[in-house]
PDB file of N, CA, C and O in Angstrom, chain B, residues numbered from 101:
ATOM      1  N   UNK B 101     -13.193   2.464   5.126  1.00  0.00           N
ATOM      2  CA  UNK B 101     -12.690   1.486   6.073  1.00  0.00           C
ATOM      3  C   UNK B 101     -13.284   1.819   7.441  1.00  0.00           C
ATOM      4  O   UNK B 101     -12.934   2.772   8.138  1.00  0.00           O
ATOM      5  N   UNK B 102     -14.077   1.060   7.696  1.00  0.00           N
ATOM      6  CA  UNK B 102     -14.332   1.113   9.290  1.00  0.00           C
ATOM      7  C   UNK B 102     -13.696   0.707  10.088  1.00  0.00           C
ATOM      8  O   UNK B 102     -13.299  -0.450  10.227  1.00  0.00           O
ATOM      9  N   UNK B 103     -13.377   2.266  11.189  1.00  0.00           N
ATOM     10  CA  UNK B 103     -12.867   1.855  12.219  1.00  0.00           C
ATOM     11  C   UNK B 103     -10.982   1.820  11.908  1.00  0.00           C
ATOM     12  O   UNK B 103     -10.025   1.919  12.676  1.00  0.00           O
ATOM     13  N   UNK B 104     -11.079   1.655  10.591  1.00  0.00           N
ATOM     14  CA  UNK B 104      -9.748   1.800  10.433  1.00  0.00           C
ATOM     15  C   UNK B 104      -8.350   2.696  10.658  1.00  0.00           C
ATOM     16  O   UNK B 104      -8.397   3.923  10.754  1.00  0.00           O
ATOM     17  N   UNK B 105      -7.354   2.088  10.715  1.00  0.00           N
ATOM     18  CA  UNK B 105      -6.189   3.496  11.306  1.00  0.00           C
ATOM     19  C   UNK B 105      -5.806   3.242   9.578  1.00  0.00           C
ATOM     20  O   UNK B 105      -5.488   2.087   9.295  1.00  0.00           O
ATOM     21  N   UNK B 106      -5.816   3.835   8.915  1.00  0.00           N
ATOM     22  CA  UNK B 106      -5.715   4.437   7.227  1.00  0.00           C
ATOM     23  C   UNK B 106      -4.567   5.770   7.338  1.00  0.00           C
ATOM     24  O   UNK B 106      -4.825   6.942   7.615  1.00  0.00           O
ATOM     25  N   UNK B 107      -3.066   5.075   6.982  1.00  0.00           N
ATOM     26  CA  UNK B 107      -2.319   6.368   6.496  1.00  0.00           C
ATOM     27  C   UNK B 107      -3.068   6.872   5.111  1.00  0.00           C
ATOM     28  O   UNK B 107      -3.717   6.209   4.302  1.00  0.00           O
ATOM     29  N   UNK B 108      -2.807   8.021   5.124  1.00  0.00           N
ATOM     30  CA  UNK B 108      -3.205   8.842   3.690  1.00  0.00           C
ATOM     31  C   UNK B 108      -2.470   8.944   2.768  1.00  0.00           C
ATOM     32  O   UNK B 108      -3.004   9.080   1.667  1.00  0.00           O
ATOM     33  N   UNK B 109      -0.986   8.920   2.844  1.00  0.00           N
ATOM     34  CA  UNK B 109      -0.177   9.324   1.629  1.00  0.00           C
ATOM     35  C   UNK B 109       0.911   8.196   2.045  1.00  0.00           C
ATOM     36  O   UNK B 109       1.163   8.649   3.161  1.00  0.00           O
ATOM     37  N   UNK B 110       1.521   7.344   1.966  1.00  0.00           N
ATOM     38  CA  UNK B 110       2.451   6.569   1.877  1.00  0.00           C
ATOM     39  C   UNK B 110       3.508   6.808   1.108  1.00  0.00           C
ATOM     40  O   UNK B 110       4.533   6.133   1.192  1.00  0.00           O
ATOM     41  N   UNK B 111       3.340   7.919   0.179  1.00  0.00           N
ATOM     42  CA  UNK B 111       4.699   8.203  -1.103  1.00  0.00           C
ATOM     43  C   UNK B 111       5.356   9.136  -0.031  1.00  0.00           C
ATOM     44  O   UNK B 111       6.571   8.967  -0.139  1.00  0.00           O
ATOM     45  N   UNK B 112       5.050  10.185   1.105  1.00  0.00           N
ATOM     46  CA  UNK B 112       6.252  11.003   1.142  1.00  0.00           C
ATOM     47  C   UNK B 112       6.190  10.541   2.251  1.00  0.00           C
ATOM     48  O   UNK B 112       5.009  10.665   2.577  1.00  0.00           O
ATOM     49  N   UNK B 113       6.934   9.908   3.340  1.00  0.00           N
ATOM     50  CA  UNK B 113       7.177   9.809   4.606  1.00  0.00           C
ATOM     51  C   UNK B 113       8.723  10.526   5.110  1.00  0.00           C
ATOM     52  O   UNK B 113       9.784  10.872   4.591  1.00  0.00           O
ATOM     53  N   UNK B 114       8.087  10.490   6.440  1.00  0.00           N
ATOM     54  CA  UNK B 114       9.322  10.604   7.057  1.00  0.00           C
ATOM     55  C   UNK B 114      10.272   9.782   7.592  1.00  0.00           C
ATOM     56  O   UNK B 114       9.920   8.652   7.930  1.00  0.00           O
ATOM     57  N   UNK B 115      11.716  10.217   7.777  1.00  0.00           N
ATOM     58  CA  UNK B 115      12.466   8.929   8.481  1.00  0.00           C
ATOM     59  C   UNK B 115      12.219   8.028   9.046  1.00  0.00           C
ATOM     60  O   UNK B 115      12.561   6.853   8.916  1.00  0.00           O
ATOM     61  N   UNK B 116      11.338   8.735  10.003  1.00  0.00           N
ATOM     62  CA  UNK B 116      10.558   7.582  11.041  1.00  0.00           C
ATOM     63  C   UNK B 116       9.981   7.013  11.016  1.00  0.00           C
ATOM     64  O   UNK B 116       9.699   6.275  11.960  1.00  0.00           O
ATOM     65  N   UNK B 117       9.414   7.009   9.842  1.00  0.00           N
ATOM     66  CA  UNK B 117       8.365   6.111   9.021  1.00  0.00           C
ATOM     67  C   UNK B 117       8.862   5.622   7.974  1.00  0.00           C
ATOM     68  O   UNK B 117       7.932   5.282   7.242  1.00  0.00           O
ATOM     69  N   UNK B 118      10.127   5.344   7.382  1.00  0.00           N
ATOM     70  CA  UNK B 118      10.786   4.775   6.533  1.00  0.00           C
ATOM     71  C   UNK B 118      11.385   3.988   6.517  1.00  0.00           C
ATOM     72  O   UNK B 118      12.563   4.196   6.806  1.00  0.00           O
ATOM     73  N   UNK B 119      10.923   2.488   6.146  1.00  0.00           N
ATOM     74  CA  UNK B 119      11.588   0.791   7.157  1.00  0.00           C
ATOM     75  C   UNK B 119      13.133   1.253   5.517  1.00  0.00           C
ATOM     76  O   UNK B 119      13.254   1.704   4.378  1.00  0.00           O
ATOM     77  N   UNK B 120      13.717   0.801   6.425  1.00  0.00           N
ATOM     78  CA  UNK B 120      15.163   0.421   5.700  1.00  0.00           C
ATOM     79  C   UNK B 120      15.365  -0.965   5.684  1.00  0.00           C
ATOM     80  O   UNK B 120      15.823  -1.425   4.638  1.00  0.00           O
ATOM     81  N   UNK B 121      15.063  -1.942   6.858  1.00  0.00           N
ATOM     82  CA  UNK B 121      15.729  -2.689   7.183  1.00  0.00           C
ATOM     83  C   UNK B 121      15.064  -3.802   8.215  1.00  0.00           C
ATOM     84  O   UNK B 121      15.497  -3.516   9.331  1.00  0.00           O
ATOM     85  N   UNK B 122      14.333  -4.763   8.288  1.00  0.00           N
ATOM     86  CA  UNK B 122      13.561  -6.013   9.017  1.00  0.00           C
ATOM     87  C   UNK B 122      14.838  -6.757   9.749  1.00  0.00           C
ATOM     88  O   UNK B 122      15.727  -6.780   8.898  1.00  0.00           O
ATOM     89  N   UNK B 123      15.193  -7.221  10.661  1.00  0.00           N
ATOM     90  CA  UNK B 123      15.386  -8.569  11.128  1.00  0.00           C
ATOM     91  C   UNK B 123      14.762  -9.012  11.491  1.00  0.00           C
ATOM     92  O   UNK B 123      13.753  -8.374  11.790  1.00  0.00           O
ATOM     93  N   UNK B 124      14.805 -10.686  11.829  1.00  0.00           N
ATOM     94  CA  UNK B 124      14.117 -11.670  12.659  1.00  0.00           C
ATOM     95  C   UNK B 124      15.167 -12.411  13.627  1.00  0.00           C
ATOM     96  O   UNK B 124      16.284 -12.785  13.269  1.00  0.00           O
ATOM     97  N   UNK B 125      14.601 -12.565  14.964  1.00  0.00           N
ATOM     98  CA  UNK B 125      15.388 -12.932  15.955  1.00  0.00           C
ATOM     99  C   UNK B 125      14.389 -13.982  16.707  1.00  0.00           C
ATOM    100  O   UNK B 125      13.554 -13.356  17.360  1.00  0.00           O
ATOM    101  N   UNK B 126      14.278 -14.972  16.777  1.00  0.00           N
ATOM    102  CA  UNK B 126      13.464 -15.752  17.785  1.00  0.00           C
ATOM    103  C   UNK B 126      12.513 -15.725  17.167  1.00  0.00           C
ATOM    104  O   UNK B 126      12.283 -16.184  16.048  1.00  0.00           O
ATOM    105  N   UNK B 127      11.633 -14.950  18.149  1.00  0.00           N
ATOM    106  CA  UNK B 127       9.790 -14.537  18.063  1.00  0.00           C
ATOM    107  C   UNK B 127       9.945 -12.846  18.568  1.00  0.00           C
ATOM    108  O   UNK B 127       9.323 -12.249  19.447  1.00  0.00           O
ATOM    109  N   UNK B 128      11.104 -12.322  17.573  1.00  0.00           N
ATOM    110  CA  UNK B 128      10.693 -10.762  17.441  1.00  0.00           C
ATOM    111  C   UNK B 128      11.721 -10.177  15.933  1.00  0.00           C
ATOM    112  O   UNK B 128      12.858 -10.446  15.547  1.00  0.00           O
ATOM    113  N   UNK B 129      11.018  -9.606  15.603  1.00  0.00           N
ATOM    114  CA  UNK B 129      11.145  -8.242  14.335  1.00  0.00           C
ATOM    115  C   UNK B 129      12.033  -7.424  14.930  1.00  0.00           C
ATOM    116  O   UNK B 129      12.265  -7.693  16.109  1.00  0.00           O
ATOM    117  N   UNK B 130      12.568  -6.549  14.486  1.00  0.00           N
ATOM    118  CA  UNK B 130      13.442  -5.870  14.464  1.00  0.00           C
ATOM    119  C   UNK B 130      13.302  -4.948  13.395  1.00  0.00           C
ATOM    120  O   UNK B 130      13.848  -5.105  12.303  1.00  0.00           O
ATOM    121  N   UNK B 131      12.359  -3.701  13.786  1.00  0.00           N
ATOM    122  CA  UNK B 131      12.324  -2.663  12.280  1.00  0.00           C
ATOM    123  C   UNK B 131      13.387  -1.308  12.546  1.00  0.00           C
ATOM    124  O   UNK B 131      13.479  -0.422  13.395  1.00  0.00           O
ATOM    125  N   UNK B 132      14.135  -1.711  11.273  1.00  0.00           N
ATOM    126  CA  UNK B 132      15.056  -0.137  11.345  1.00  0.00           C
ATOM    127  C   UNK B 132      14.356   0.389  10.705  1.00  0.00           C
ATOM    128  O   UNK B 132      13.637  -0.075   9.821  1.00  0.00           O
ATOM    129  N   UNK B 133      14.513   1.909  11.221  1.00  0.00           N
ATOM    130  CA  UNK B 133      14.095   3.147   9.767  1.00  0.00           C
ATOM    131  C   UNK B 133      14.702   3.778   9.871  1.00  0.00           C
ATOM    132  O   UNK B 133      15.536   3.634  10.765  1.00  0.00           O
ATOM    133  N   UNK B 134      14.732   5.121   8.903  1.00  0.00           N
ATOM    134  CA  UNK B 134      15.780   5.655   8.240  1.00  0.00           C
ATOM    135  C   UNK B 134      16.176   6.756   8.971  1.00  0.00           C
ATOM    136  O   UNK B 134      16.940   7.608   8.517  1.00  0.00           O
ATOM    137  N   UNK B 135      15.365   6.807  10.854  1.00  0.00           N
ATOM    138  CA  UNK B 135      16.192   8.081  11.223  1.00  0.00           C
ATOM    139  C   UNK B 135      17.155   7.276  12.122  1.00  0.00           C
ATOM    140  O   UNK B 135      17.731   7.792  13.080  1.00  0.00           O
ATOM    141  N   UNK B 136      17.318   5.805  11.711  1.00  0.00           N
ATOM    142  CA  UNK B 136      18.838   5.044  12.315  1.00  0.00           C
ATOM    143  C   UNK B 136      17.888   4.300  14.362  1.00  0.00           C
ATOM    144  O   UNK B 136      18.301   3.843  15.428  1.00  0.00           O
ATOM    145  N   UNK B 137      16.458   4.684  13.678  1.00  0.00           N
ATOM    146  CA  UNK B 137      16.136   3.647  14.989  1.00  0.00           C
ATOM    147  C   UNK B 137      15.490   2.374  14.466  1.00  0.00           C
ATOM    148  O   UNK B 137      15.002   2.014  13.395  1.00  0.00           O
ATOM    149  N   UNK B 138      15.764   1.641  16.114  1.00  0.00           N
ATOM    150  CA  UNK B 138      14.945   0.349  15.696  1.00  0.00           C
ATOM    151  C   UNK B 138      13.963  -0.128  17.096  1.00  0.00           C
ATOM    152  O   UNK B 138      14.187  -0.044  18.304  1.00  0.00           O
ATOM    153  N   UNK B 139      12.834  -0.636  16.343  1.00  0.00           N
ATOM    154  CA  UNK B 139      11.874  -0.551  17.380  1.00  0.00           C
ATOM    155  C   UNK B 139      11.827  -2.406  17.218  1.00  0.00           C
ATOM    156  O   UNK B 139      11.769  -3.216  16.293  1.00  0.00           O
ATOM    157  N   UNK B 140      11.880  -2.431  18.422  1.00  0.00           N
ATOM    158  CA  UNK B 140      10.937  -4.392  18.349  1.00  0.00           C
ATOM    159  C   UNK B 140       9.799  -4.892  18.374  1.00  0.00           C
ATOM    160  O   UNK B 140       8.938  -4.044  18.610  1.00  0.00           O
ATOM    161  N   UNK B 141       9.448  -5.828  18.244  1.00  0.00           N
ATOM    162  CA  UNK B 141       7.575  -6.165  17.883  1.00  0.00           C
ATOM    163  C   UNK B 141       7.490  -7.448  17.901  1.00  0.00           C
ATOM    164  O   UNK B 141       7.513  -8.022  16.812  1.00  0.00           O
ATOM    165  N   UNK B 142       7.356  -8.340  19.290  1.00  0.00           N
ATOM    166  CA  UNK B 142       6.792  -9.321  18.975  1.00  0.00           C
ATOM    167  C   UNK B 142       6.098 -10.312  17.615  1.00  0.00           C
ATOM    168  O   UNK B 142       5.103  -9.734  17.178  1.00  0.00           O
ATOM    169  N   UNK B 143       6.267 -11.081  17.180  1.00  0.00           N
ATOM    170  CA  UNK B 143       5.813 -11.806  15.804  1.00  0.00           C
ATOM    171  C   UNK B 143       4.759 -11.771  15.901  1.00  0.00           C
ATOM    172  O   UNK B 143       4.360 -12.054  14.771  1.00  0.00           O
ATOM    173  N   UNK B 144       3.825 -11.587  16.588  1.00  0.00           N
ATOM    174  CA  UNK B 144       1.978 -11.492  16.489  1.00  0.00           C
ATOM    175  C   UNK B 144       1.568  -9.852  16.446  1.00  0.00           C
ATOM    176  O   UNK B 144       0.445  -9.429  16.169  1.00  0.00           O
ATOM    177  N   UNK B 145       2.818  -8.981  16.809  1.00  0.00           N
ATOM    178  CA  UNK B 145       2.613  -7.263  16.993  1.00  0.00           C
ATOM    179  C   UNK B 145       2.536  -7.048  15.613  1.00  0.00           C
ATOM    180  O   UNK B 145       1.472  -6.599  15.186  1.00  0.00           O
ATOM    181  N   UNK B 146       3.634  -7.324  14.664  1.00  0.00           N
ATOM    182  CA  UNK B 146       3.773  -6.222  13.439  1.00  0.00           C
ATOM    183  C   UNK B 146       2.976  -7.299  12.371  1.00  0.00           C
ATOM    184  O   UNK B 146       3.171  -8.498  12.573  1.00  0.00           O
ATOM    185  N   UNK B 147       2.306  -6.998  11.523  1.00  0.00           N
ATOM    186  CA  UNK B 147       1.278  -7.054  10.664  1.00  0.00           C
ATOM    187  C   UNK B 147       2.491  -6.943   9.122  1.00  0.00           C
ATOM    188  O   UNK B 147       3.373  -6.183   9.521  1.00  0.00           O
ATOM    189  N   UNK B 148       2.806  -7.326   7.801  1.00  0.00           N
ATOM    190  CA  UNK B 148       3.465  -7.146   7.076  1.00  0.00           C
ATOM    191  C   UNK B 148       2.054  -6.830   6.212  1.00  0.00           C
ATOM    192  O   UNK B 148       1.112  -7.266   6.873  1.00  0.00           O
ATOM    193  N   UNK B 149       1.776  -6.461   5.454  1.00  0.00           N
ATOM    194  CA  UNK B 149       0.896  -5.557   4.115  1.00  0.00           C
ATOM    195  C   UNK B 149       1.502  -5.347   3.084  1.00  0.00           C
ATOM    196  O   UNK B 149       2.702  -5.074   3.124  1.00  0.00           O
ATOM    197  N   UNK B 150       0.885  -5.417   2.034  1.00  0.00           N
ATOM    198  CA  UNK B 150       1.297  -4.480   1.089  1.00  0.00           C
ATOM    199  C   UNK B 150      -0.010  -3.746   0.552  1.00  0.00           C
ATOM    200  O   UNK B 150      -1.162  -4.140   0.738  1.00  0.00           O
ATOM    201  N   UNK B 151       0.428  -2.457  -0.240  1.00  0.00           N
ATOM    202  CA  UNK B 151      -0.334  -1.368  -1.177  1.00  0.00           C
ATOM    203  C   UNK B 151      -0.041  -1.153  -2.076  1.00  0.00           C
ATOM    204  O   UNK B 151       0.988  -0.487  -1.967  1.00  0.00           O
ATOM    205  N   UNK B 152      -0.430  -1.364  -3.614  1.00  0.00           N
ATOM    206  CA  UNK B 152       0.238  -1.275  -4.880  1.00  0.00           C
ATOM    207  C   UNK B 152      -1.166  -0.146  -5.261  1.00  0.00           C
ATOM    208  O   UNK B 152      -1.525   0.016  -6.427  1.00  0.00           O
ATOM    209  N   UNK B 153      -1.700   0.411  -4.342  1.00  0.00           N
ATOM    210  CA  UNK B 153      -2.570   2.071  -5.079  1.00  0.00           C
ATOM    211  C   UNK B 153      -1.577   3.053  -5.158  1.00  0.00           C
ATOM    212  O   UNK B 153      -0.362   3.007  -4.965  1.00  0.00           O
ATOM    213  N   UNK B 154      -2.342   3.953  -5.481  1.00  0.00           N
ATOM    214  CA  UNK B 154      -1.497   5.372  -5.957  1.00  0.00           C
ATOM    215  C   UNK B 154      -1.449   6.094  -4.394  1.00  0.00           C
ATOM    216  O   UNK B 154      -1.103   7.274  -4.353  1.00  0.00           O
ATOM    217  N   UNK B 155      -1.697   5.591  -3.471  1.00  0.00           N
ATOM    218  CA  UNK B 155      -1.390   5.702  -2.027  1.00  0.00           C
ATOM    219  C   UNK B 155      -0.750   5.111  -1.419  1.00  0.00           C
ATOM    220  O   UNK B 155      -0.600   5.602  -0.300  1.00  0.00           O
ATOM    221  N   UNK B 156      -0.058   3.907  -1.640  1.00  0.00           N
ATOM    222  CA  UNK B 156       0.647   3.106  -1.436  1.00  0.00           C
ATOM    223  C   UNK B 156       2.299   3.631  -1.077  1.00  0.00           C
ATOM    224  O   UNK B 156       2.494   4.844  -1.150  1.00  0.00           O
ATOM    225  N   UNK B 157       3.221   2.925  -0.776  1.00  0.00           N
ATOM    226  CA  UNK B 157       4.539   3.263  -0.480  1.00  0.00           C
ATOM    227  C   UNK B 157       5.421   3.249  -2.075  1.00  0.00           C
ATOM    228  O   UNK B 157       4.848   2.584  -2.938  1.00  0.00           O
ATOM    229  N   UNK B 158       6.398   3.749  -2.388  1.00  0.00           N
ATOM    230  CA  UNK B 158       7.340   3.621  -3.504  1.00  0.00           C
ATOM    231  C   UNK B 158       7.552   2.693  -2.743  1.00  0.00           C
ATOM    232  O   UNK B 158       7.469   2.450  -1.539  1.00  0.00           O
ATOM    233  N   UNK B 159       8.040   1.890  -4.279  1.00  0.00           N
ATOM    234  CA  UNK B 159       8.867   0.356  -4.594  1.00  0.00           C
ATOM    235  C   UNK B 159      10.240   0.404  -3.347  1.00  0.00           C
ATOM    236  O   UNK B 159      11.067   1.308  -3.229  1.00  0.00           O
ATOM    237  N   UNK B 160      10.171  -0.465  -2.781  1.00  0.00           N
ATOM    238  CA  UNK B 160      12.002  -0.396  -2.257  1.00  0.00           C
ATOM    239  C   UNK B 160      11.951   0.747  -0.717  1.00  0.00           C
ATOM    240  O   UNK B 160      12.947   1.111  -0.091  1.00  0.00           O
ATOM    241  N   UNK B 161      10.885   1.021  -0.489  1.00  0.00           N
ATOM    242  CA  UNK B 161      10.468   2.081   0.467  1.00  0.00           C
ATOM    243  C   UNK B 161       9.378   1.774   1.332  1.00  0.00           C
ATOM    244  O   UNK B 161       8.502   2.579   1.649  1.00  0.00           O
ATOM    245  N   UNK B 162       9.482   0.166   1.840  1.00  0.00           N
ATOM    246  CA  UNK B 162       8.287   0.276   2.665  1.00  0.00           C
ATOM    247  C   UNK B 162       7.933   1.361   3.820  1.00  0.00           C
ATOM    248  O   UNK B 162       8.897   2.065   4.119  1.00  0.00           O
ATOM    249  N   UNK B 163       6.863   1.599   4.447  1.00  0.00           N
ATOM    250  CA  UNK B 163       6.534   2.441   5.383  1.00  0.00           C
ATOM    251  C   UNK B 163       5.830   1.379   6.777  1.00  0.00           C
ATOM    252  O   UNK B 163       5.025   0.451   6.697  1.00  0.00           O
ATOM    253  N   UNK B 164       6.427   1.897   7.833  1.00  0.00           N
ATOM    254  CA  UNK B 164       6.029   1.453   9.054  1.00  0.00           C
ATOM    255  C   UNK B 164       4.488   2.452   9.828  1.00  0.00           C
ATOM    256  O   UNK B 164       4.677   3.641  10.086  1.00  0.00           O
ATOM    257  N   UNK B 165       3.273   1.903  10.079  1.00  0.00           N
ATOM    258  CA  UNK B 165       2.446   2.571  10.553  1.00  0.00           C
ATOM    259  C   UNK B 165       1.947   2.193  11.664  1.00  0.00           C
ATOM    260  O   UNK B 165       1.505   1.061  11.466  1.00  0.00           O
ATOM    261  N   UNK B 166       1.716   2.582  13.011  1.00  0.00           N
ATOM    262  CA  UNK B 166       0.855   2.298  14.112  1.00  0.00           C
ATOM    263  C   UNK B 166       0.036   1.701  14.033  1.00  0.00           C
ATOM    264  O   UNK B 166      -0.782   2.021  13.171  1.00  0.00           O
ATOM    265  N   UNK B 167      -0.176   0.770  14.677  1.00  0.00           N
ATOM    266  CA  UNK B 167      -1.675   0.227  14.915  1.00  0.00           C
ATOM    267  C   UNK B 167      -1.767  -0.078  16.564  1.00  0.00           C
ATOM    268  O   UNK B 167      -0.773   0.068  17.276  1.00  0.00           O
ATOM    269  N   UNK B 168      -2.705  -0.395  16.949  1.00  0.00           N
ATOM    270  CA  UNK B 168      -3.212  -0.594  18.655  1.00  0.00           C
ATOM    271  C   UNK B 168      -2.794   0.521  19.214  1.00  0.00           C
ATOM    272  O   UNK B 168      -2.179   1.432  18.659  1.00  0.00           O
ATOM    273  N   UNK B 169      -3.271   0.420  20.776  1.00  0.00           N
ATOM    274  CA  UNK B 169      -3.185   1.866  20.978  1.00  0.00           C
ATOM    275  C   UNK B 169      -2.400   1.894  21.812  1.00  0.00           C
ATOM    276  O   UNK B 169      -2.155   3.037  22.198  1.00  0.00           O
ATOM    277  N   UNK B 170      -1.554   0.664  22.572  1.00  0.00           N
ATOM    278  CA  UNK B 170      -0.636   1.100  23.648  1.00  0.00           C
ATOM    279  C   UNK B 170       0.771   0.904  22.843  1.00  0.00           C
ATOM    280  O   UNK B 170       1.557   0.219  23.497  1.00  0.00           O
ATOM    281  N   UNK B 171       1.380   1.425  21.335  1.00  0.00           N
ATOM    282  CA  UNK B 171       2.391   1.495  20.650  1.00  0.00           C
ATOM    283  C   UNK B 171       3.267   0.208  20.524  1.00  0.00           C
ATOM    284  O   UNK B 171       4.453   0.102  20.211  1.00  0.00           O
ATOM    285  N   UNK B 172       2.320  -0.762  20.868  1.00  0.00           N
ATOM    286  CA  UNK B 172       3.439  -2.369  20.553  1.00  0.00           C
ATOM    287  C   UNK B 172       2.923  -3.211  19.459  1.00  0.00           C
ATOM    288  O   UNK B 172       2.975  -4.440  19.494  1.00  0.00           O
ATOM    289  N   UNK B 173       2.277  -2.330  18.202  1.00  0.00           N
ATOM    290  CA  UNK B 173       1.792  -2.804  17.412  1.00  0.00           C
ATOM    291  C   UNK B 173       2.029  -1.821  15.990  1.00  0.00           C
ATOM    292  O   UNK B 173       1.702  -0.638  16.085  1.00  0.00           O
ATOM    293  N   UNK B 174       2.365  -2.118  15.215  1.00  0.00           N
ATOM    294  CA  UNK B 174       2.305  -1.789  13.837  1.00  0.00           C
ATOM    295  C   UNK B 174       2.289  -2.558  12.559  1.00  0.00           C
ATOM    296  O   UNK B 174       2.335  -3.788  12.591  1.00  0.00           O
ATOM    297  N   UNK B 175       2.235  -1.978  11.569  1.00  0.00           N
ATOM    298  CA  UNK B 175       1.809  -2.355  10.083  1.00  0.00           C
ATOM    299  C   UNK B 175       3.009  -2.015   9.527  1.00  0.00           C
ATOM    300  O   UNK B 175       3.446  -0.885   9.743  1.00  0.00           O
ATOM    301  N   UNK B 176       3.909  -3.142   8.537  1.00  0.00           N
ATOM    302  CA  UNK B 176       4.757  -2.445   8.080  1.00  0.00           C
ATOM    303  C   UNK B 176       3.924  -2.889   6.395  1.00  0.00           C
ATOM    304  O   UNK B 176       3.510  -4.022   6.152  1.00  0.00           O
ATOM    305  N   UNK B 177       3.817  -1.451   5.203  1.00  0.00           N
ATOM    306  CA  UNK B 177       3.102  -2.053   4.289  1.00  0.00           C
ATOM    307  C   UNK B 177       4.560  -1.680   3.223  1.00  0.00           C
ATOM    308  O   UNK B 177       5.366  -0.758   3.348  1.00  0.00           O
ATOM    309  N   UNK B 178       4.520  -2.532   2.413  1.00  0.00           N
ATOM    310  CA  UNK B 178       5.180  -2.735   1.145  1.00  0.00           C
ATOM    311  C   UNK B 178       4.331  -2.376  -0.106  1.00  0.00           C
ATOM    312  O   UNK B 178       3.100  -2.423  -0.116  1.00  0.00           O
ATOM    313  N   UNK B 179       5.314  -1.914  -1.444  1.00  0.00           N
ATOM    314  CA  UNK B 179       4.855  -1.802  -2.539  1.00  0.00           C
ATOM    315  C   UNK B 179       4.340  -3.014  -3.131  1.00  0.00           C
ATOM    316  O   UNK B 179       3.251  -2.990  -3.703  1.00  0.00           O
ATOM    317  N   UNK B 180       5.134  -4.244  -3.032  1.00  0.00           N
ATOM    318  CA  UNK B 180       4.550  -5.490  -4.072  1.00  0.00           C
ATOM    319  C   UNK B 180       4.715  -6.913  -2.978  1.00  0.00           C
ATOM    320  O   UNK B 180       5.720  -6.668  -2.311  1.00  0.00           O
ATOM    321  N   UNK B 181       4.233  -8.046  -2.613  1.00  0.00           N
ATOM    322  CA  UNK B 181       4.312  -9.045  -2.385  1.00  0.00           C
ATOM    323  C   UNK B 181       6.039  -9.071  -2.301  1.00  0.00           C
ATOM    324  O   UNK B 181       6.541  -8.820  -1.206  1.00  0.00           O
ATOM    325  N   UNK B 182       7.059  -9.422  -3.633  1.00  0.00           N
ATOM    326  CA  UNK B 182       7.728 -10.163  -3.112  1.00  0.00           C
ATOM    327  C   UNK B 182       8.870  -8.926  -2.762  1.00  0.00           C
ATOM    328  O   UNK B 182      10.069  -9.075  -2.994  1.00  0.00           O
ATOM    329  N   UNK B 183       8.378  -7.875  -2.258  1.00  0.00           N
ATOM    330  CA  UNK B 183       9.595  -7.180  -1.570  1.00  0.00           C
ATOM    331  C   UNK B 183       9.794  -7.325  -0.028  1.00  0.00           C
ATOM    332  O   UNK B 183      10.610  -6.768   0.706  1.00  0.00           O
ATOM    333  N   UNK B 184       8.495  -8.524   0.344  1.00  0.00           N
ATOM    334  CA  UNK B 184       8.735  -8.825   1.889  1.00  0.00           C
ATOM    335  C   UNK B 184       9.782  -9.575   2.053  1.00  0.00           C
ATOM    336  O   UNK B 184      10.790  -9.306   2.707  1.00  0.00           O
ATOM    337  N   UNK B 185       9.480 -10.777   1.298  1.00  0.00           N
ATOM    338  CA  UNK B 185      10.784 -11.845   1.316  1.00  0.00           C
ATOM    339  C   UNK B 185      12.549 -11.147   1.307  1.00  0.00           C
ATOM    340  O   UNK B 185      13.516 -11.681   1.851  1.00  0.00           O
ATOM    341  N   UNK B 186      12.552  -9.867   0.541  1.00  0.00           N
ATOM    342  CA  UNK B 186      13.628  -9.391   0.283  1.00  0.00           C
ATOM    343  C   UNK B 186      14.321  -8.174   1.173  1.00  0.00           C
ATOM    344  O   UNK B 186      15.454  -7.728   0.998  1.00  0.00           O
ATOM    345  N   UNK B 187      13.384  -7.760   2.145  1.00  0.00           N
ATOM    346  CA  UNK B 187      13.854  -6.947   3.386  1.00  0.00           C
ATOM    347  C   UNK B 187      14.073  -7.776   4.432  1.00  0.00           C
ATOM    348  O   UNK B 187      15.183  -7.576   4.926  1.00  0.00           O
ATOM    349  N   UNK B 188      13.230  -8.929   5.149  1.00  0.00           N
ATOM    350  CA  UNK B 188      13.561  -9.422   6.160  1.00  0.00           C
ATOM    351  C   UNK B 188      14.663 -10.181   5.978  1.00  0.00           C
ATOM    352  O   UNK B 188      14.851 -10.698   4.877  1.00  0.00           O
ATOM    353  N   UNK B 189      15.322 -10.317   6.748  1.00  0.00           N
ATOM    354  CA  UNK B 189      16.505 -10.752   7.242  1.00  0.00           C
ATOM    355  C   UNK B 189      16.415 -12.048   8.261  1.00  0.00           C
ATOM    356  O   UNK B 189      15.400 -12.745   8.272  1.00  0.00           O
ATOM    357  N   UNK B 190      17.089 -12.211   8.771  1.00  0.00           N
ATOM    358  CA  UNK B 190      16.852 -13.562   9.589  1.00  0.00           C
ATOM    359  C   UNK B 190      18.717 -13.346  10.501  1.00  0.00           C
ATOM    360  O   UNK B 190      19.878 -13.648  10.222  1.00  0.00           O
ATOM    361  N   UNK B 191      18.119 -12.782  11.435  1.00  0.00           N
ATOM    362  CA  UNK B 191      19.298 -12.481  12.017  1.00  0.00           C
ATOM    363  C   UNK B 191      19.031 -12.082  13.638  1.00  0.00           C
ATOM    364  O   UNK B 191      17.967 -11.642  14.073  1.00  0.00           O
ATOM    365  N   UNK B 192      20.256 -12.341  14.426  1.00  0.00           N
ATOM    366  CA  UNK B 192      19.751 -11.796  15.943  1.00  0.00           C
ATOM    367  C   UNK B 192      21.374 -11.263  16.293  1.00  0.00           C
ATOM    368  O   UNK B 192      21.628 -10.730  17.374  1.00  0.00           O
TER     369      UNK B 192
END
C-alpha cells in the first residue's frame, strides 16, 4: 500500500481501539470504545471499512484507526459488510 497508514494486527487491540458503539447525530459520528471514551468525527472525517483477512478485526469487534494527521480523521474497519448497519445507531 502506498503511502498508506496500514494497522498490522487488528485481532488484538486495545480499549482504545475497540469501537463498542457508533451513533449518528446530525452530520457527526459518535465512536465509543471500550476504554468508555467517545470521540466525534464529522460525516466526511470517519471512513467505515471493512477487513475479512486474517488481519482483519474479530467479528462483533470493530477497530477504530487514525488517519490524517491533525487527529480529526479515522477509519473505523469492521469484520463483514453487514456489521456496519448493526453498530450504528441513529441517535443524538
Amino acid at each position: 500500500m502506498i503511502g498508506g497508514n496500514r494497522a498490522s494486527n487488528l485481532k488484538t487491540l486495545q480499549p482504545g481501539q475497540r469501537v463498542t458503539a457508533i451513533a449518528h447525530c446530525r452530520d457527526t459520528y459518535l465512536v465509543i470504545t471500550a476504554d468508555g471514551k467517545t470521540r466525534h468525527f464529522w460525516e466526511r472525517n470517519l471512513r467505515l471499512m471493512t477487513d475479512s483477512s486474517q488481519e482483519g478485526p474479530q467479528g462483533g469487534a470493530p477497530a477504530i484507526v487514525p488517519a490524517g494527521m491533525l487527529g480529526d480523521r479515522a477509519d473505523v474497519i469492521f469484520a463483514a459488510p453487514e456489521e456496519i448497519s448493526r453498530t450504528i445507531e441513529g441517535r443524538c
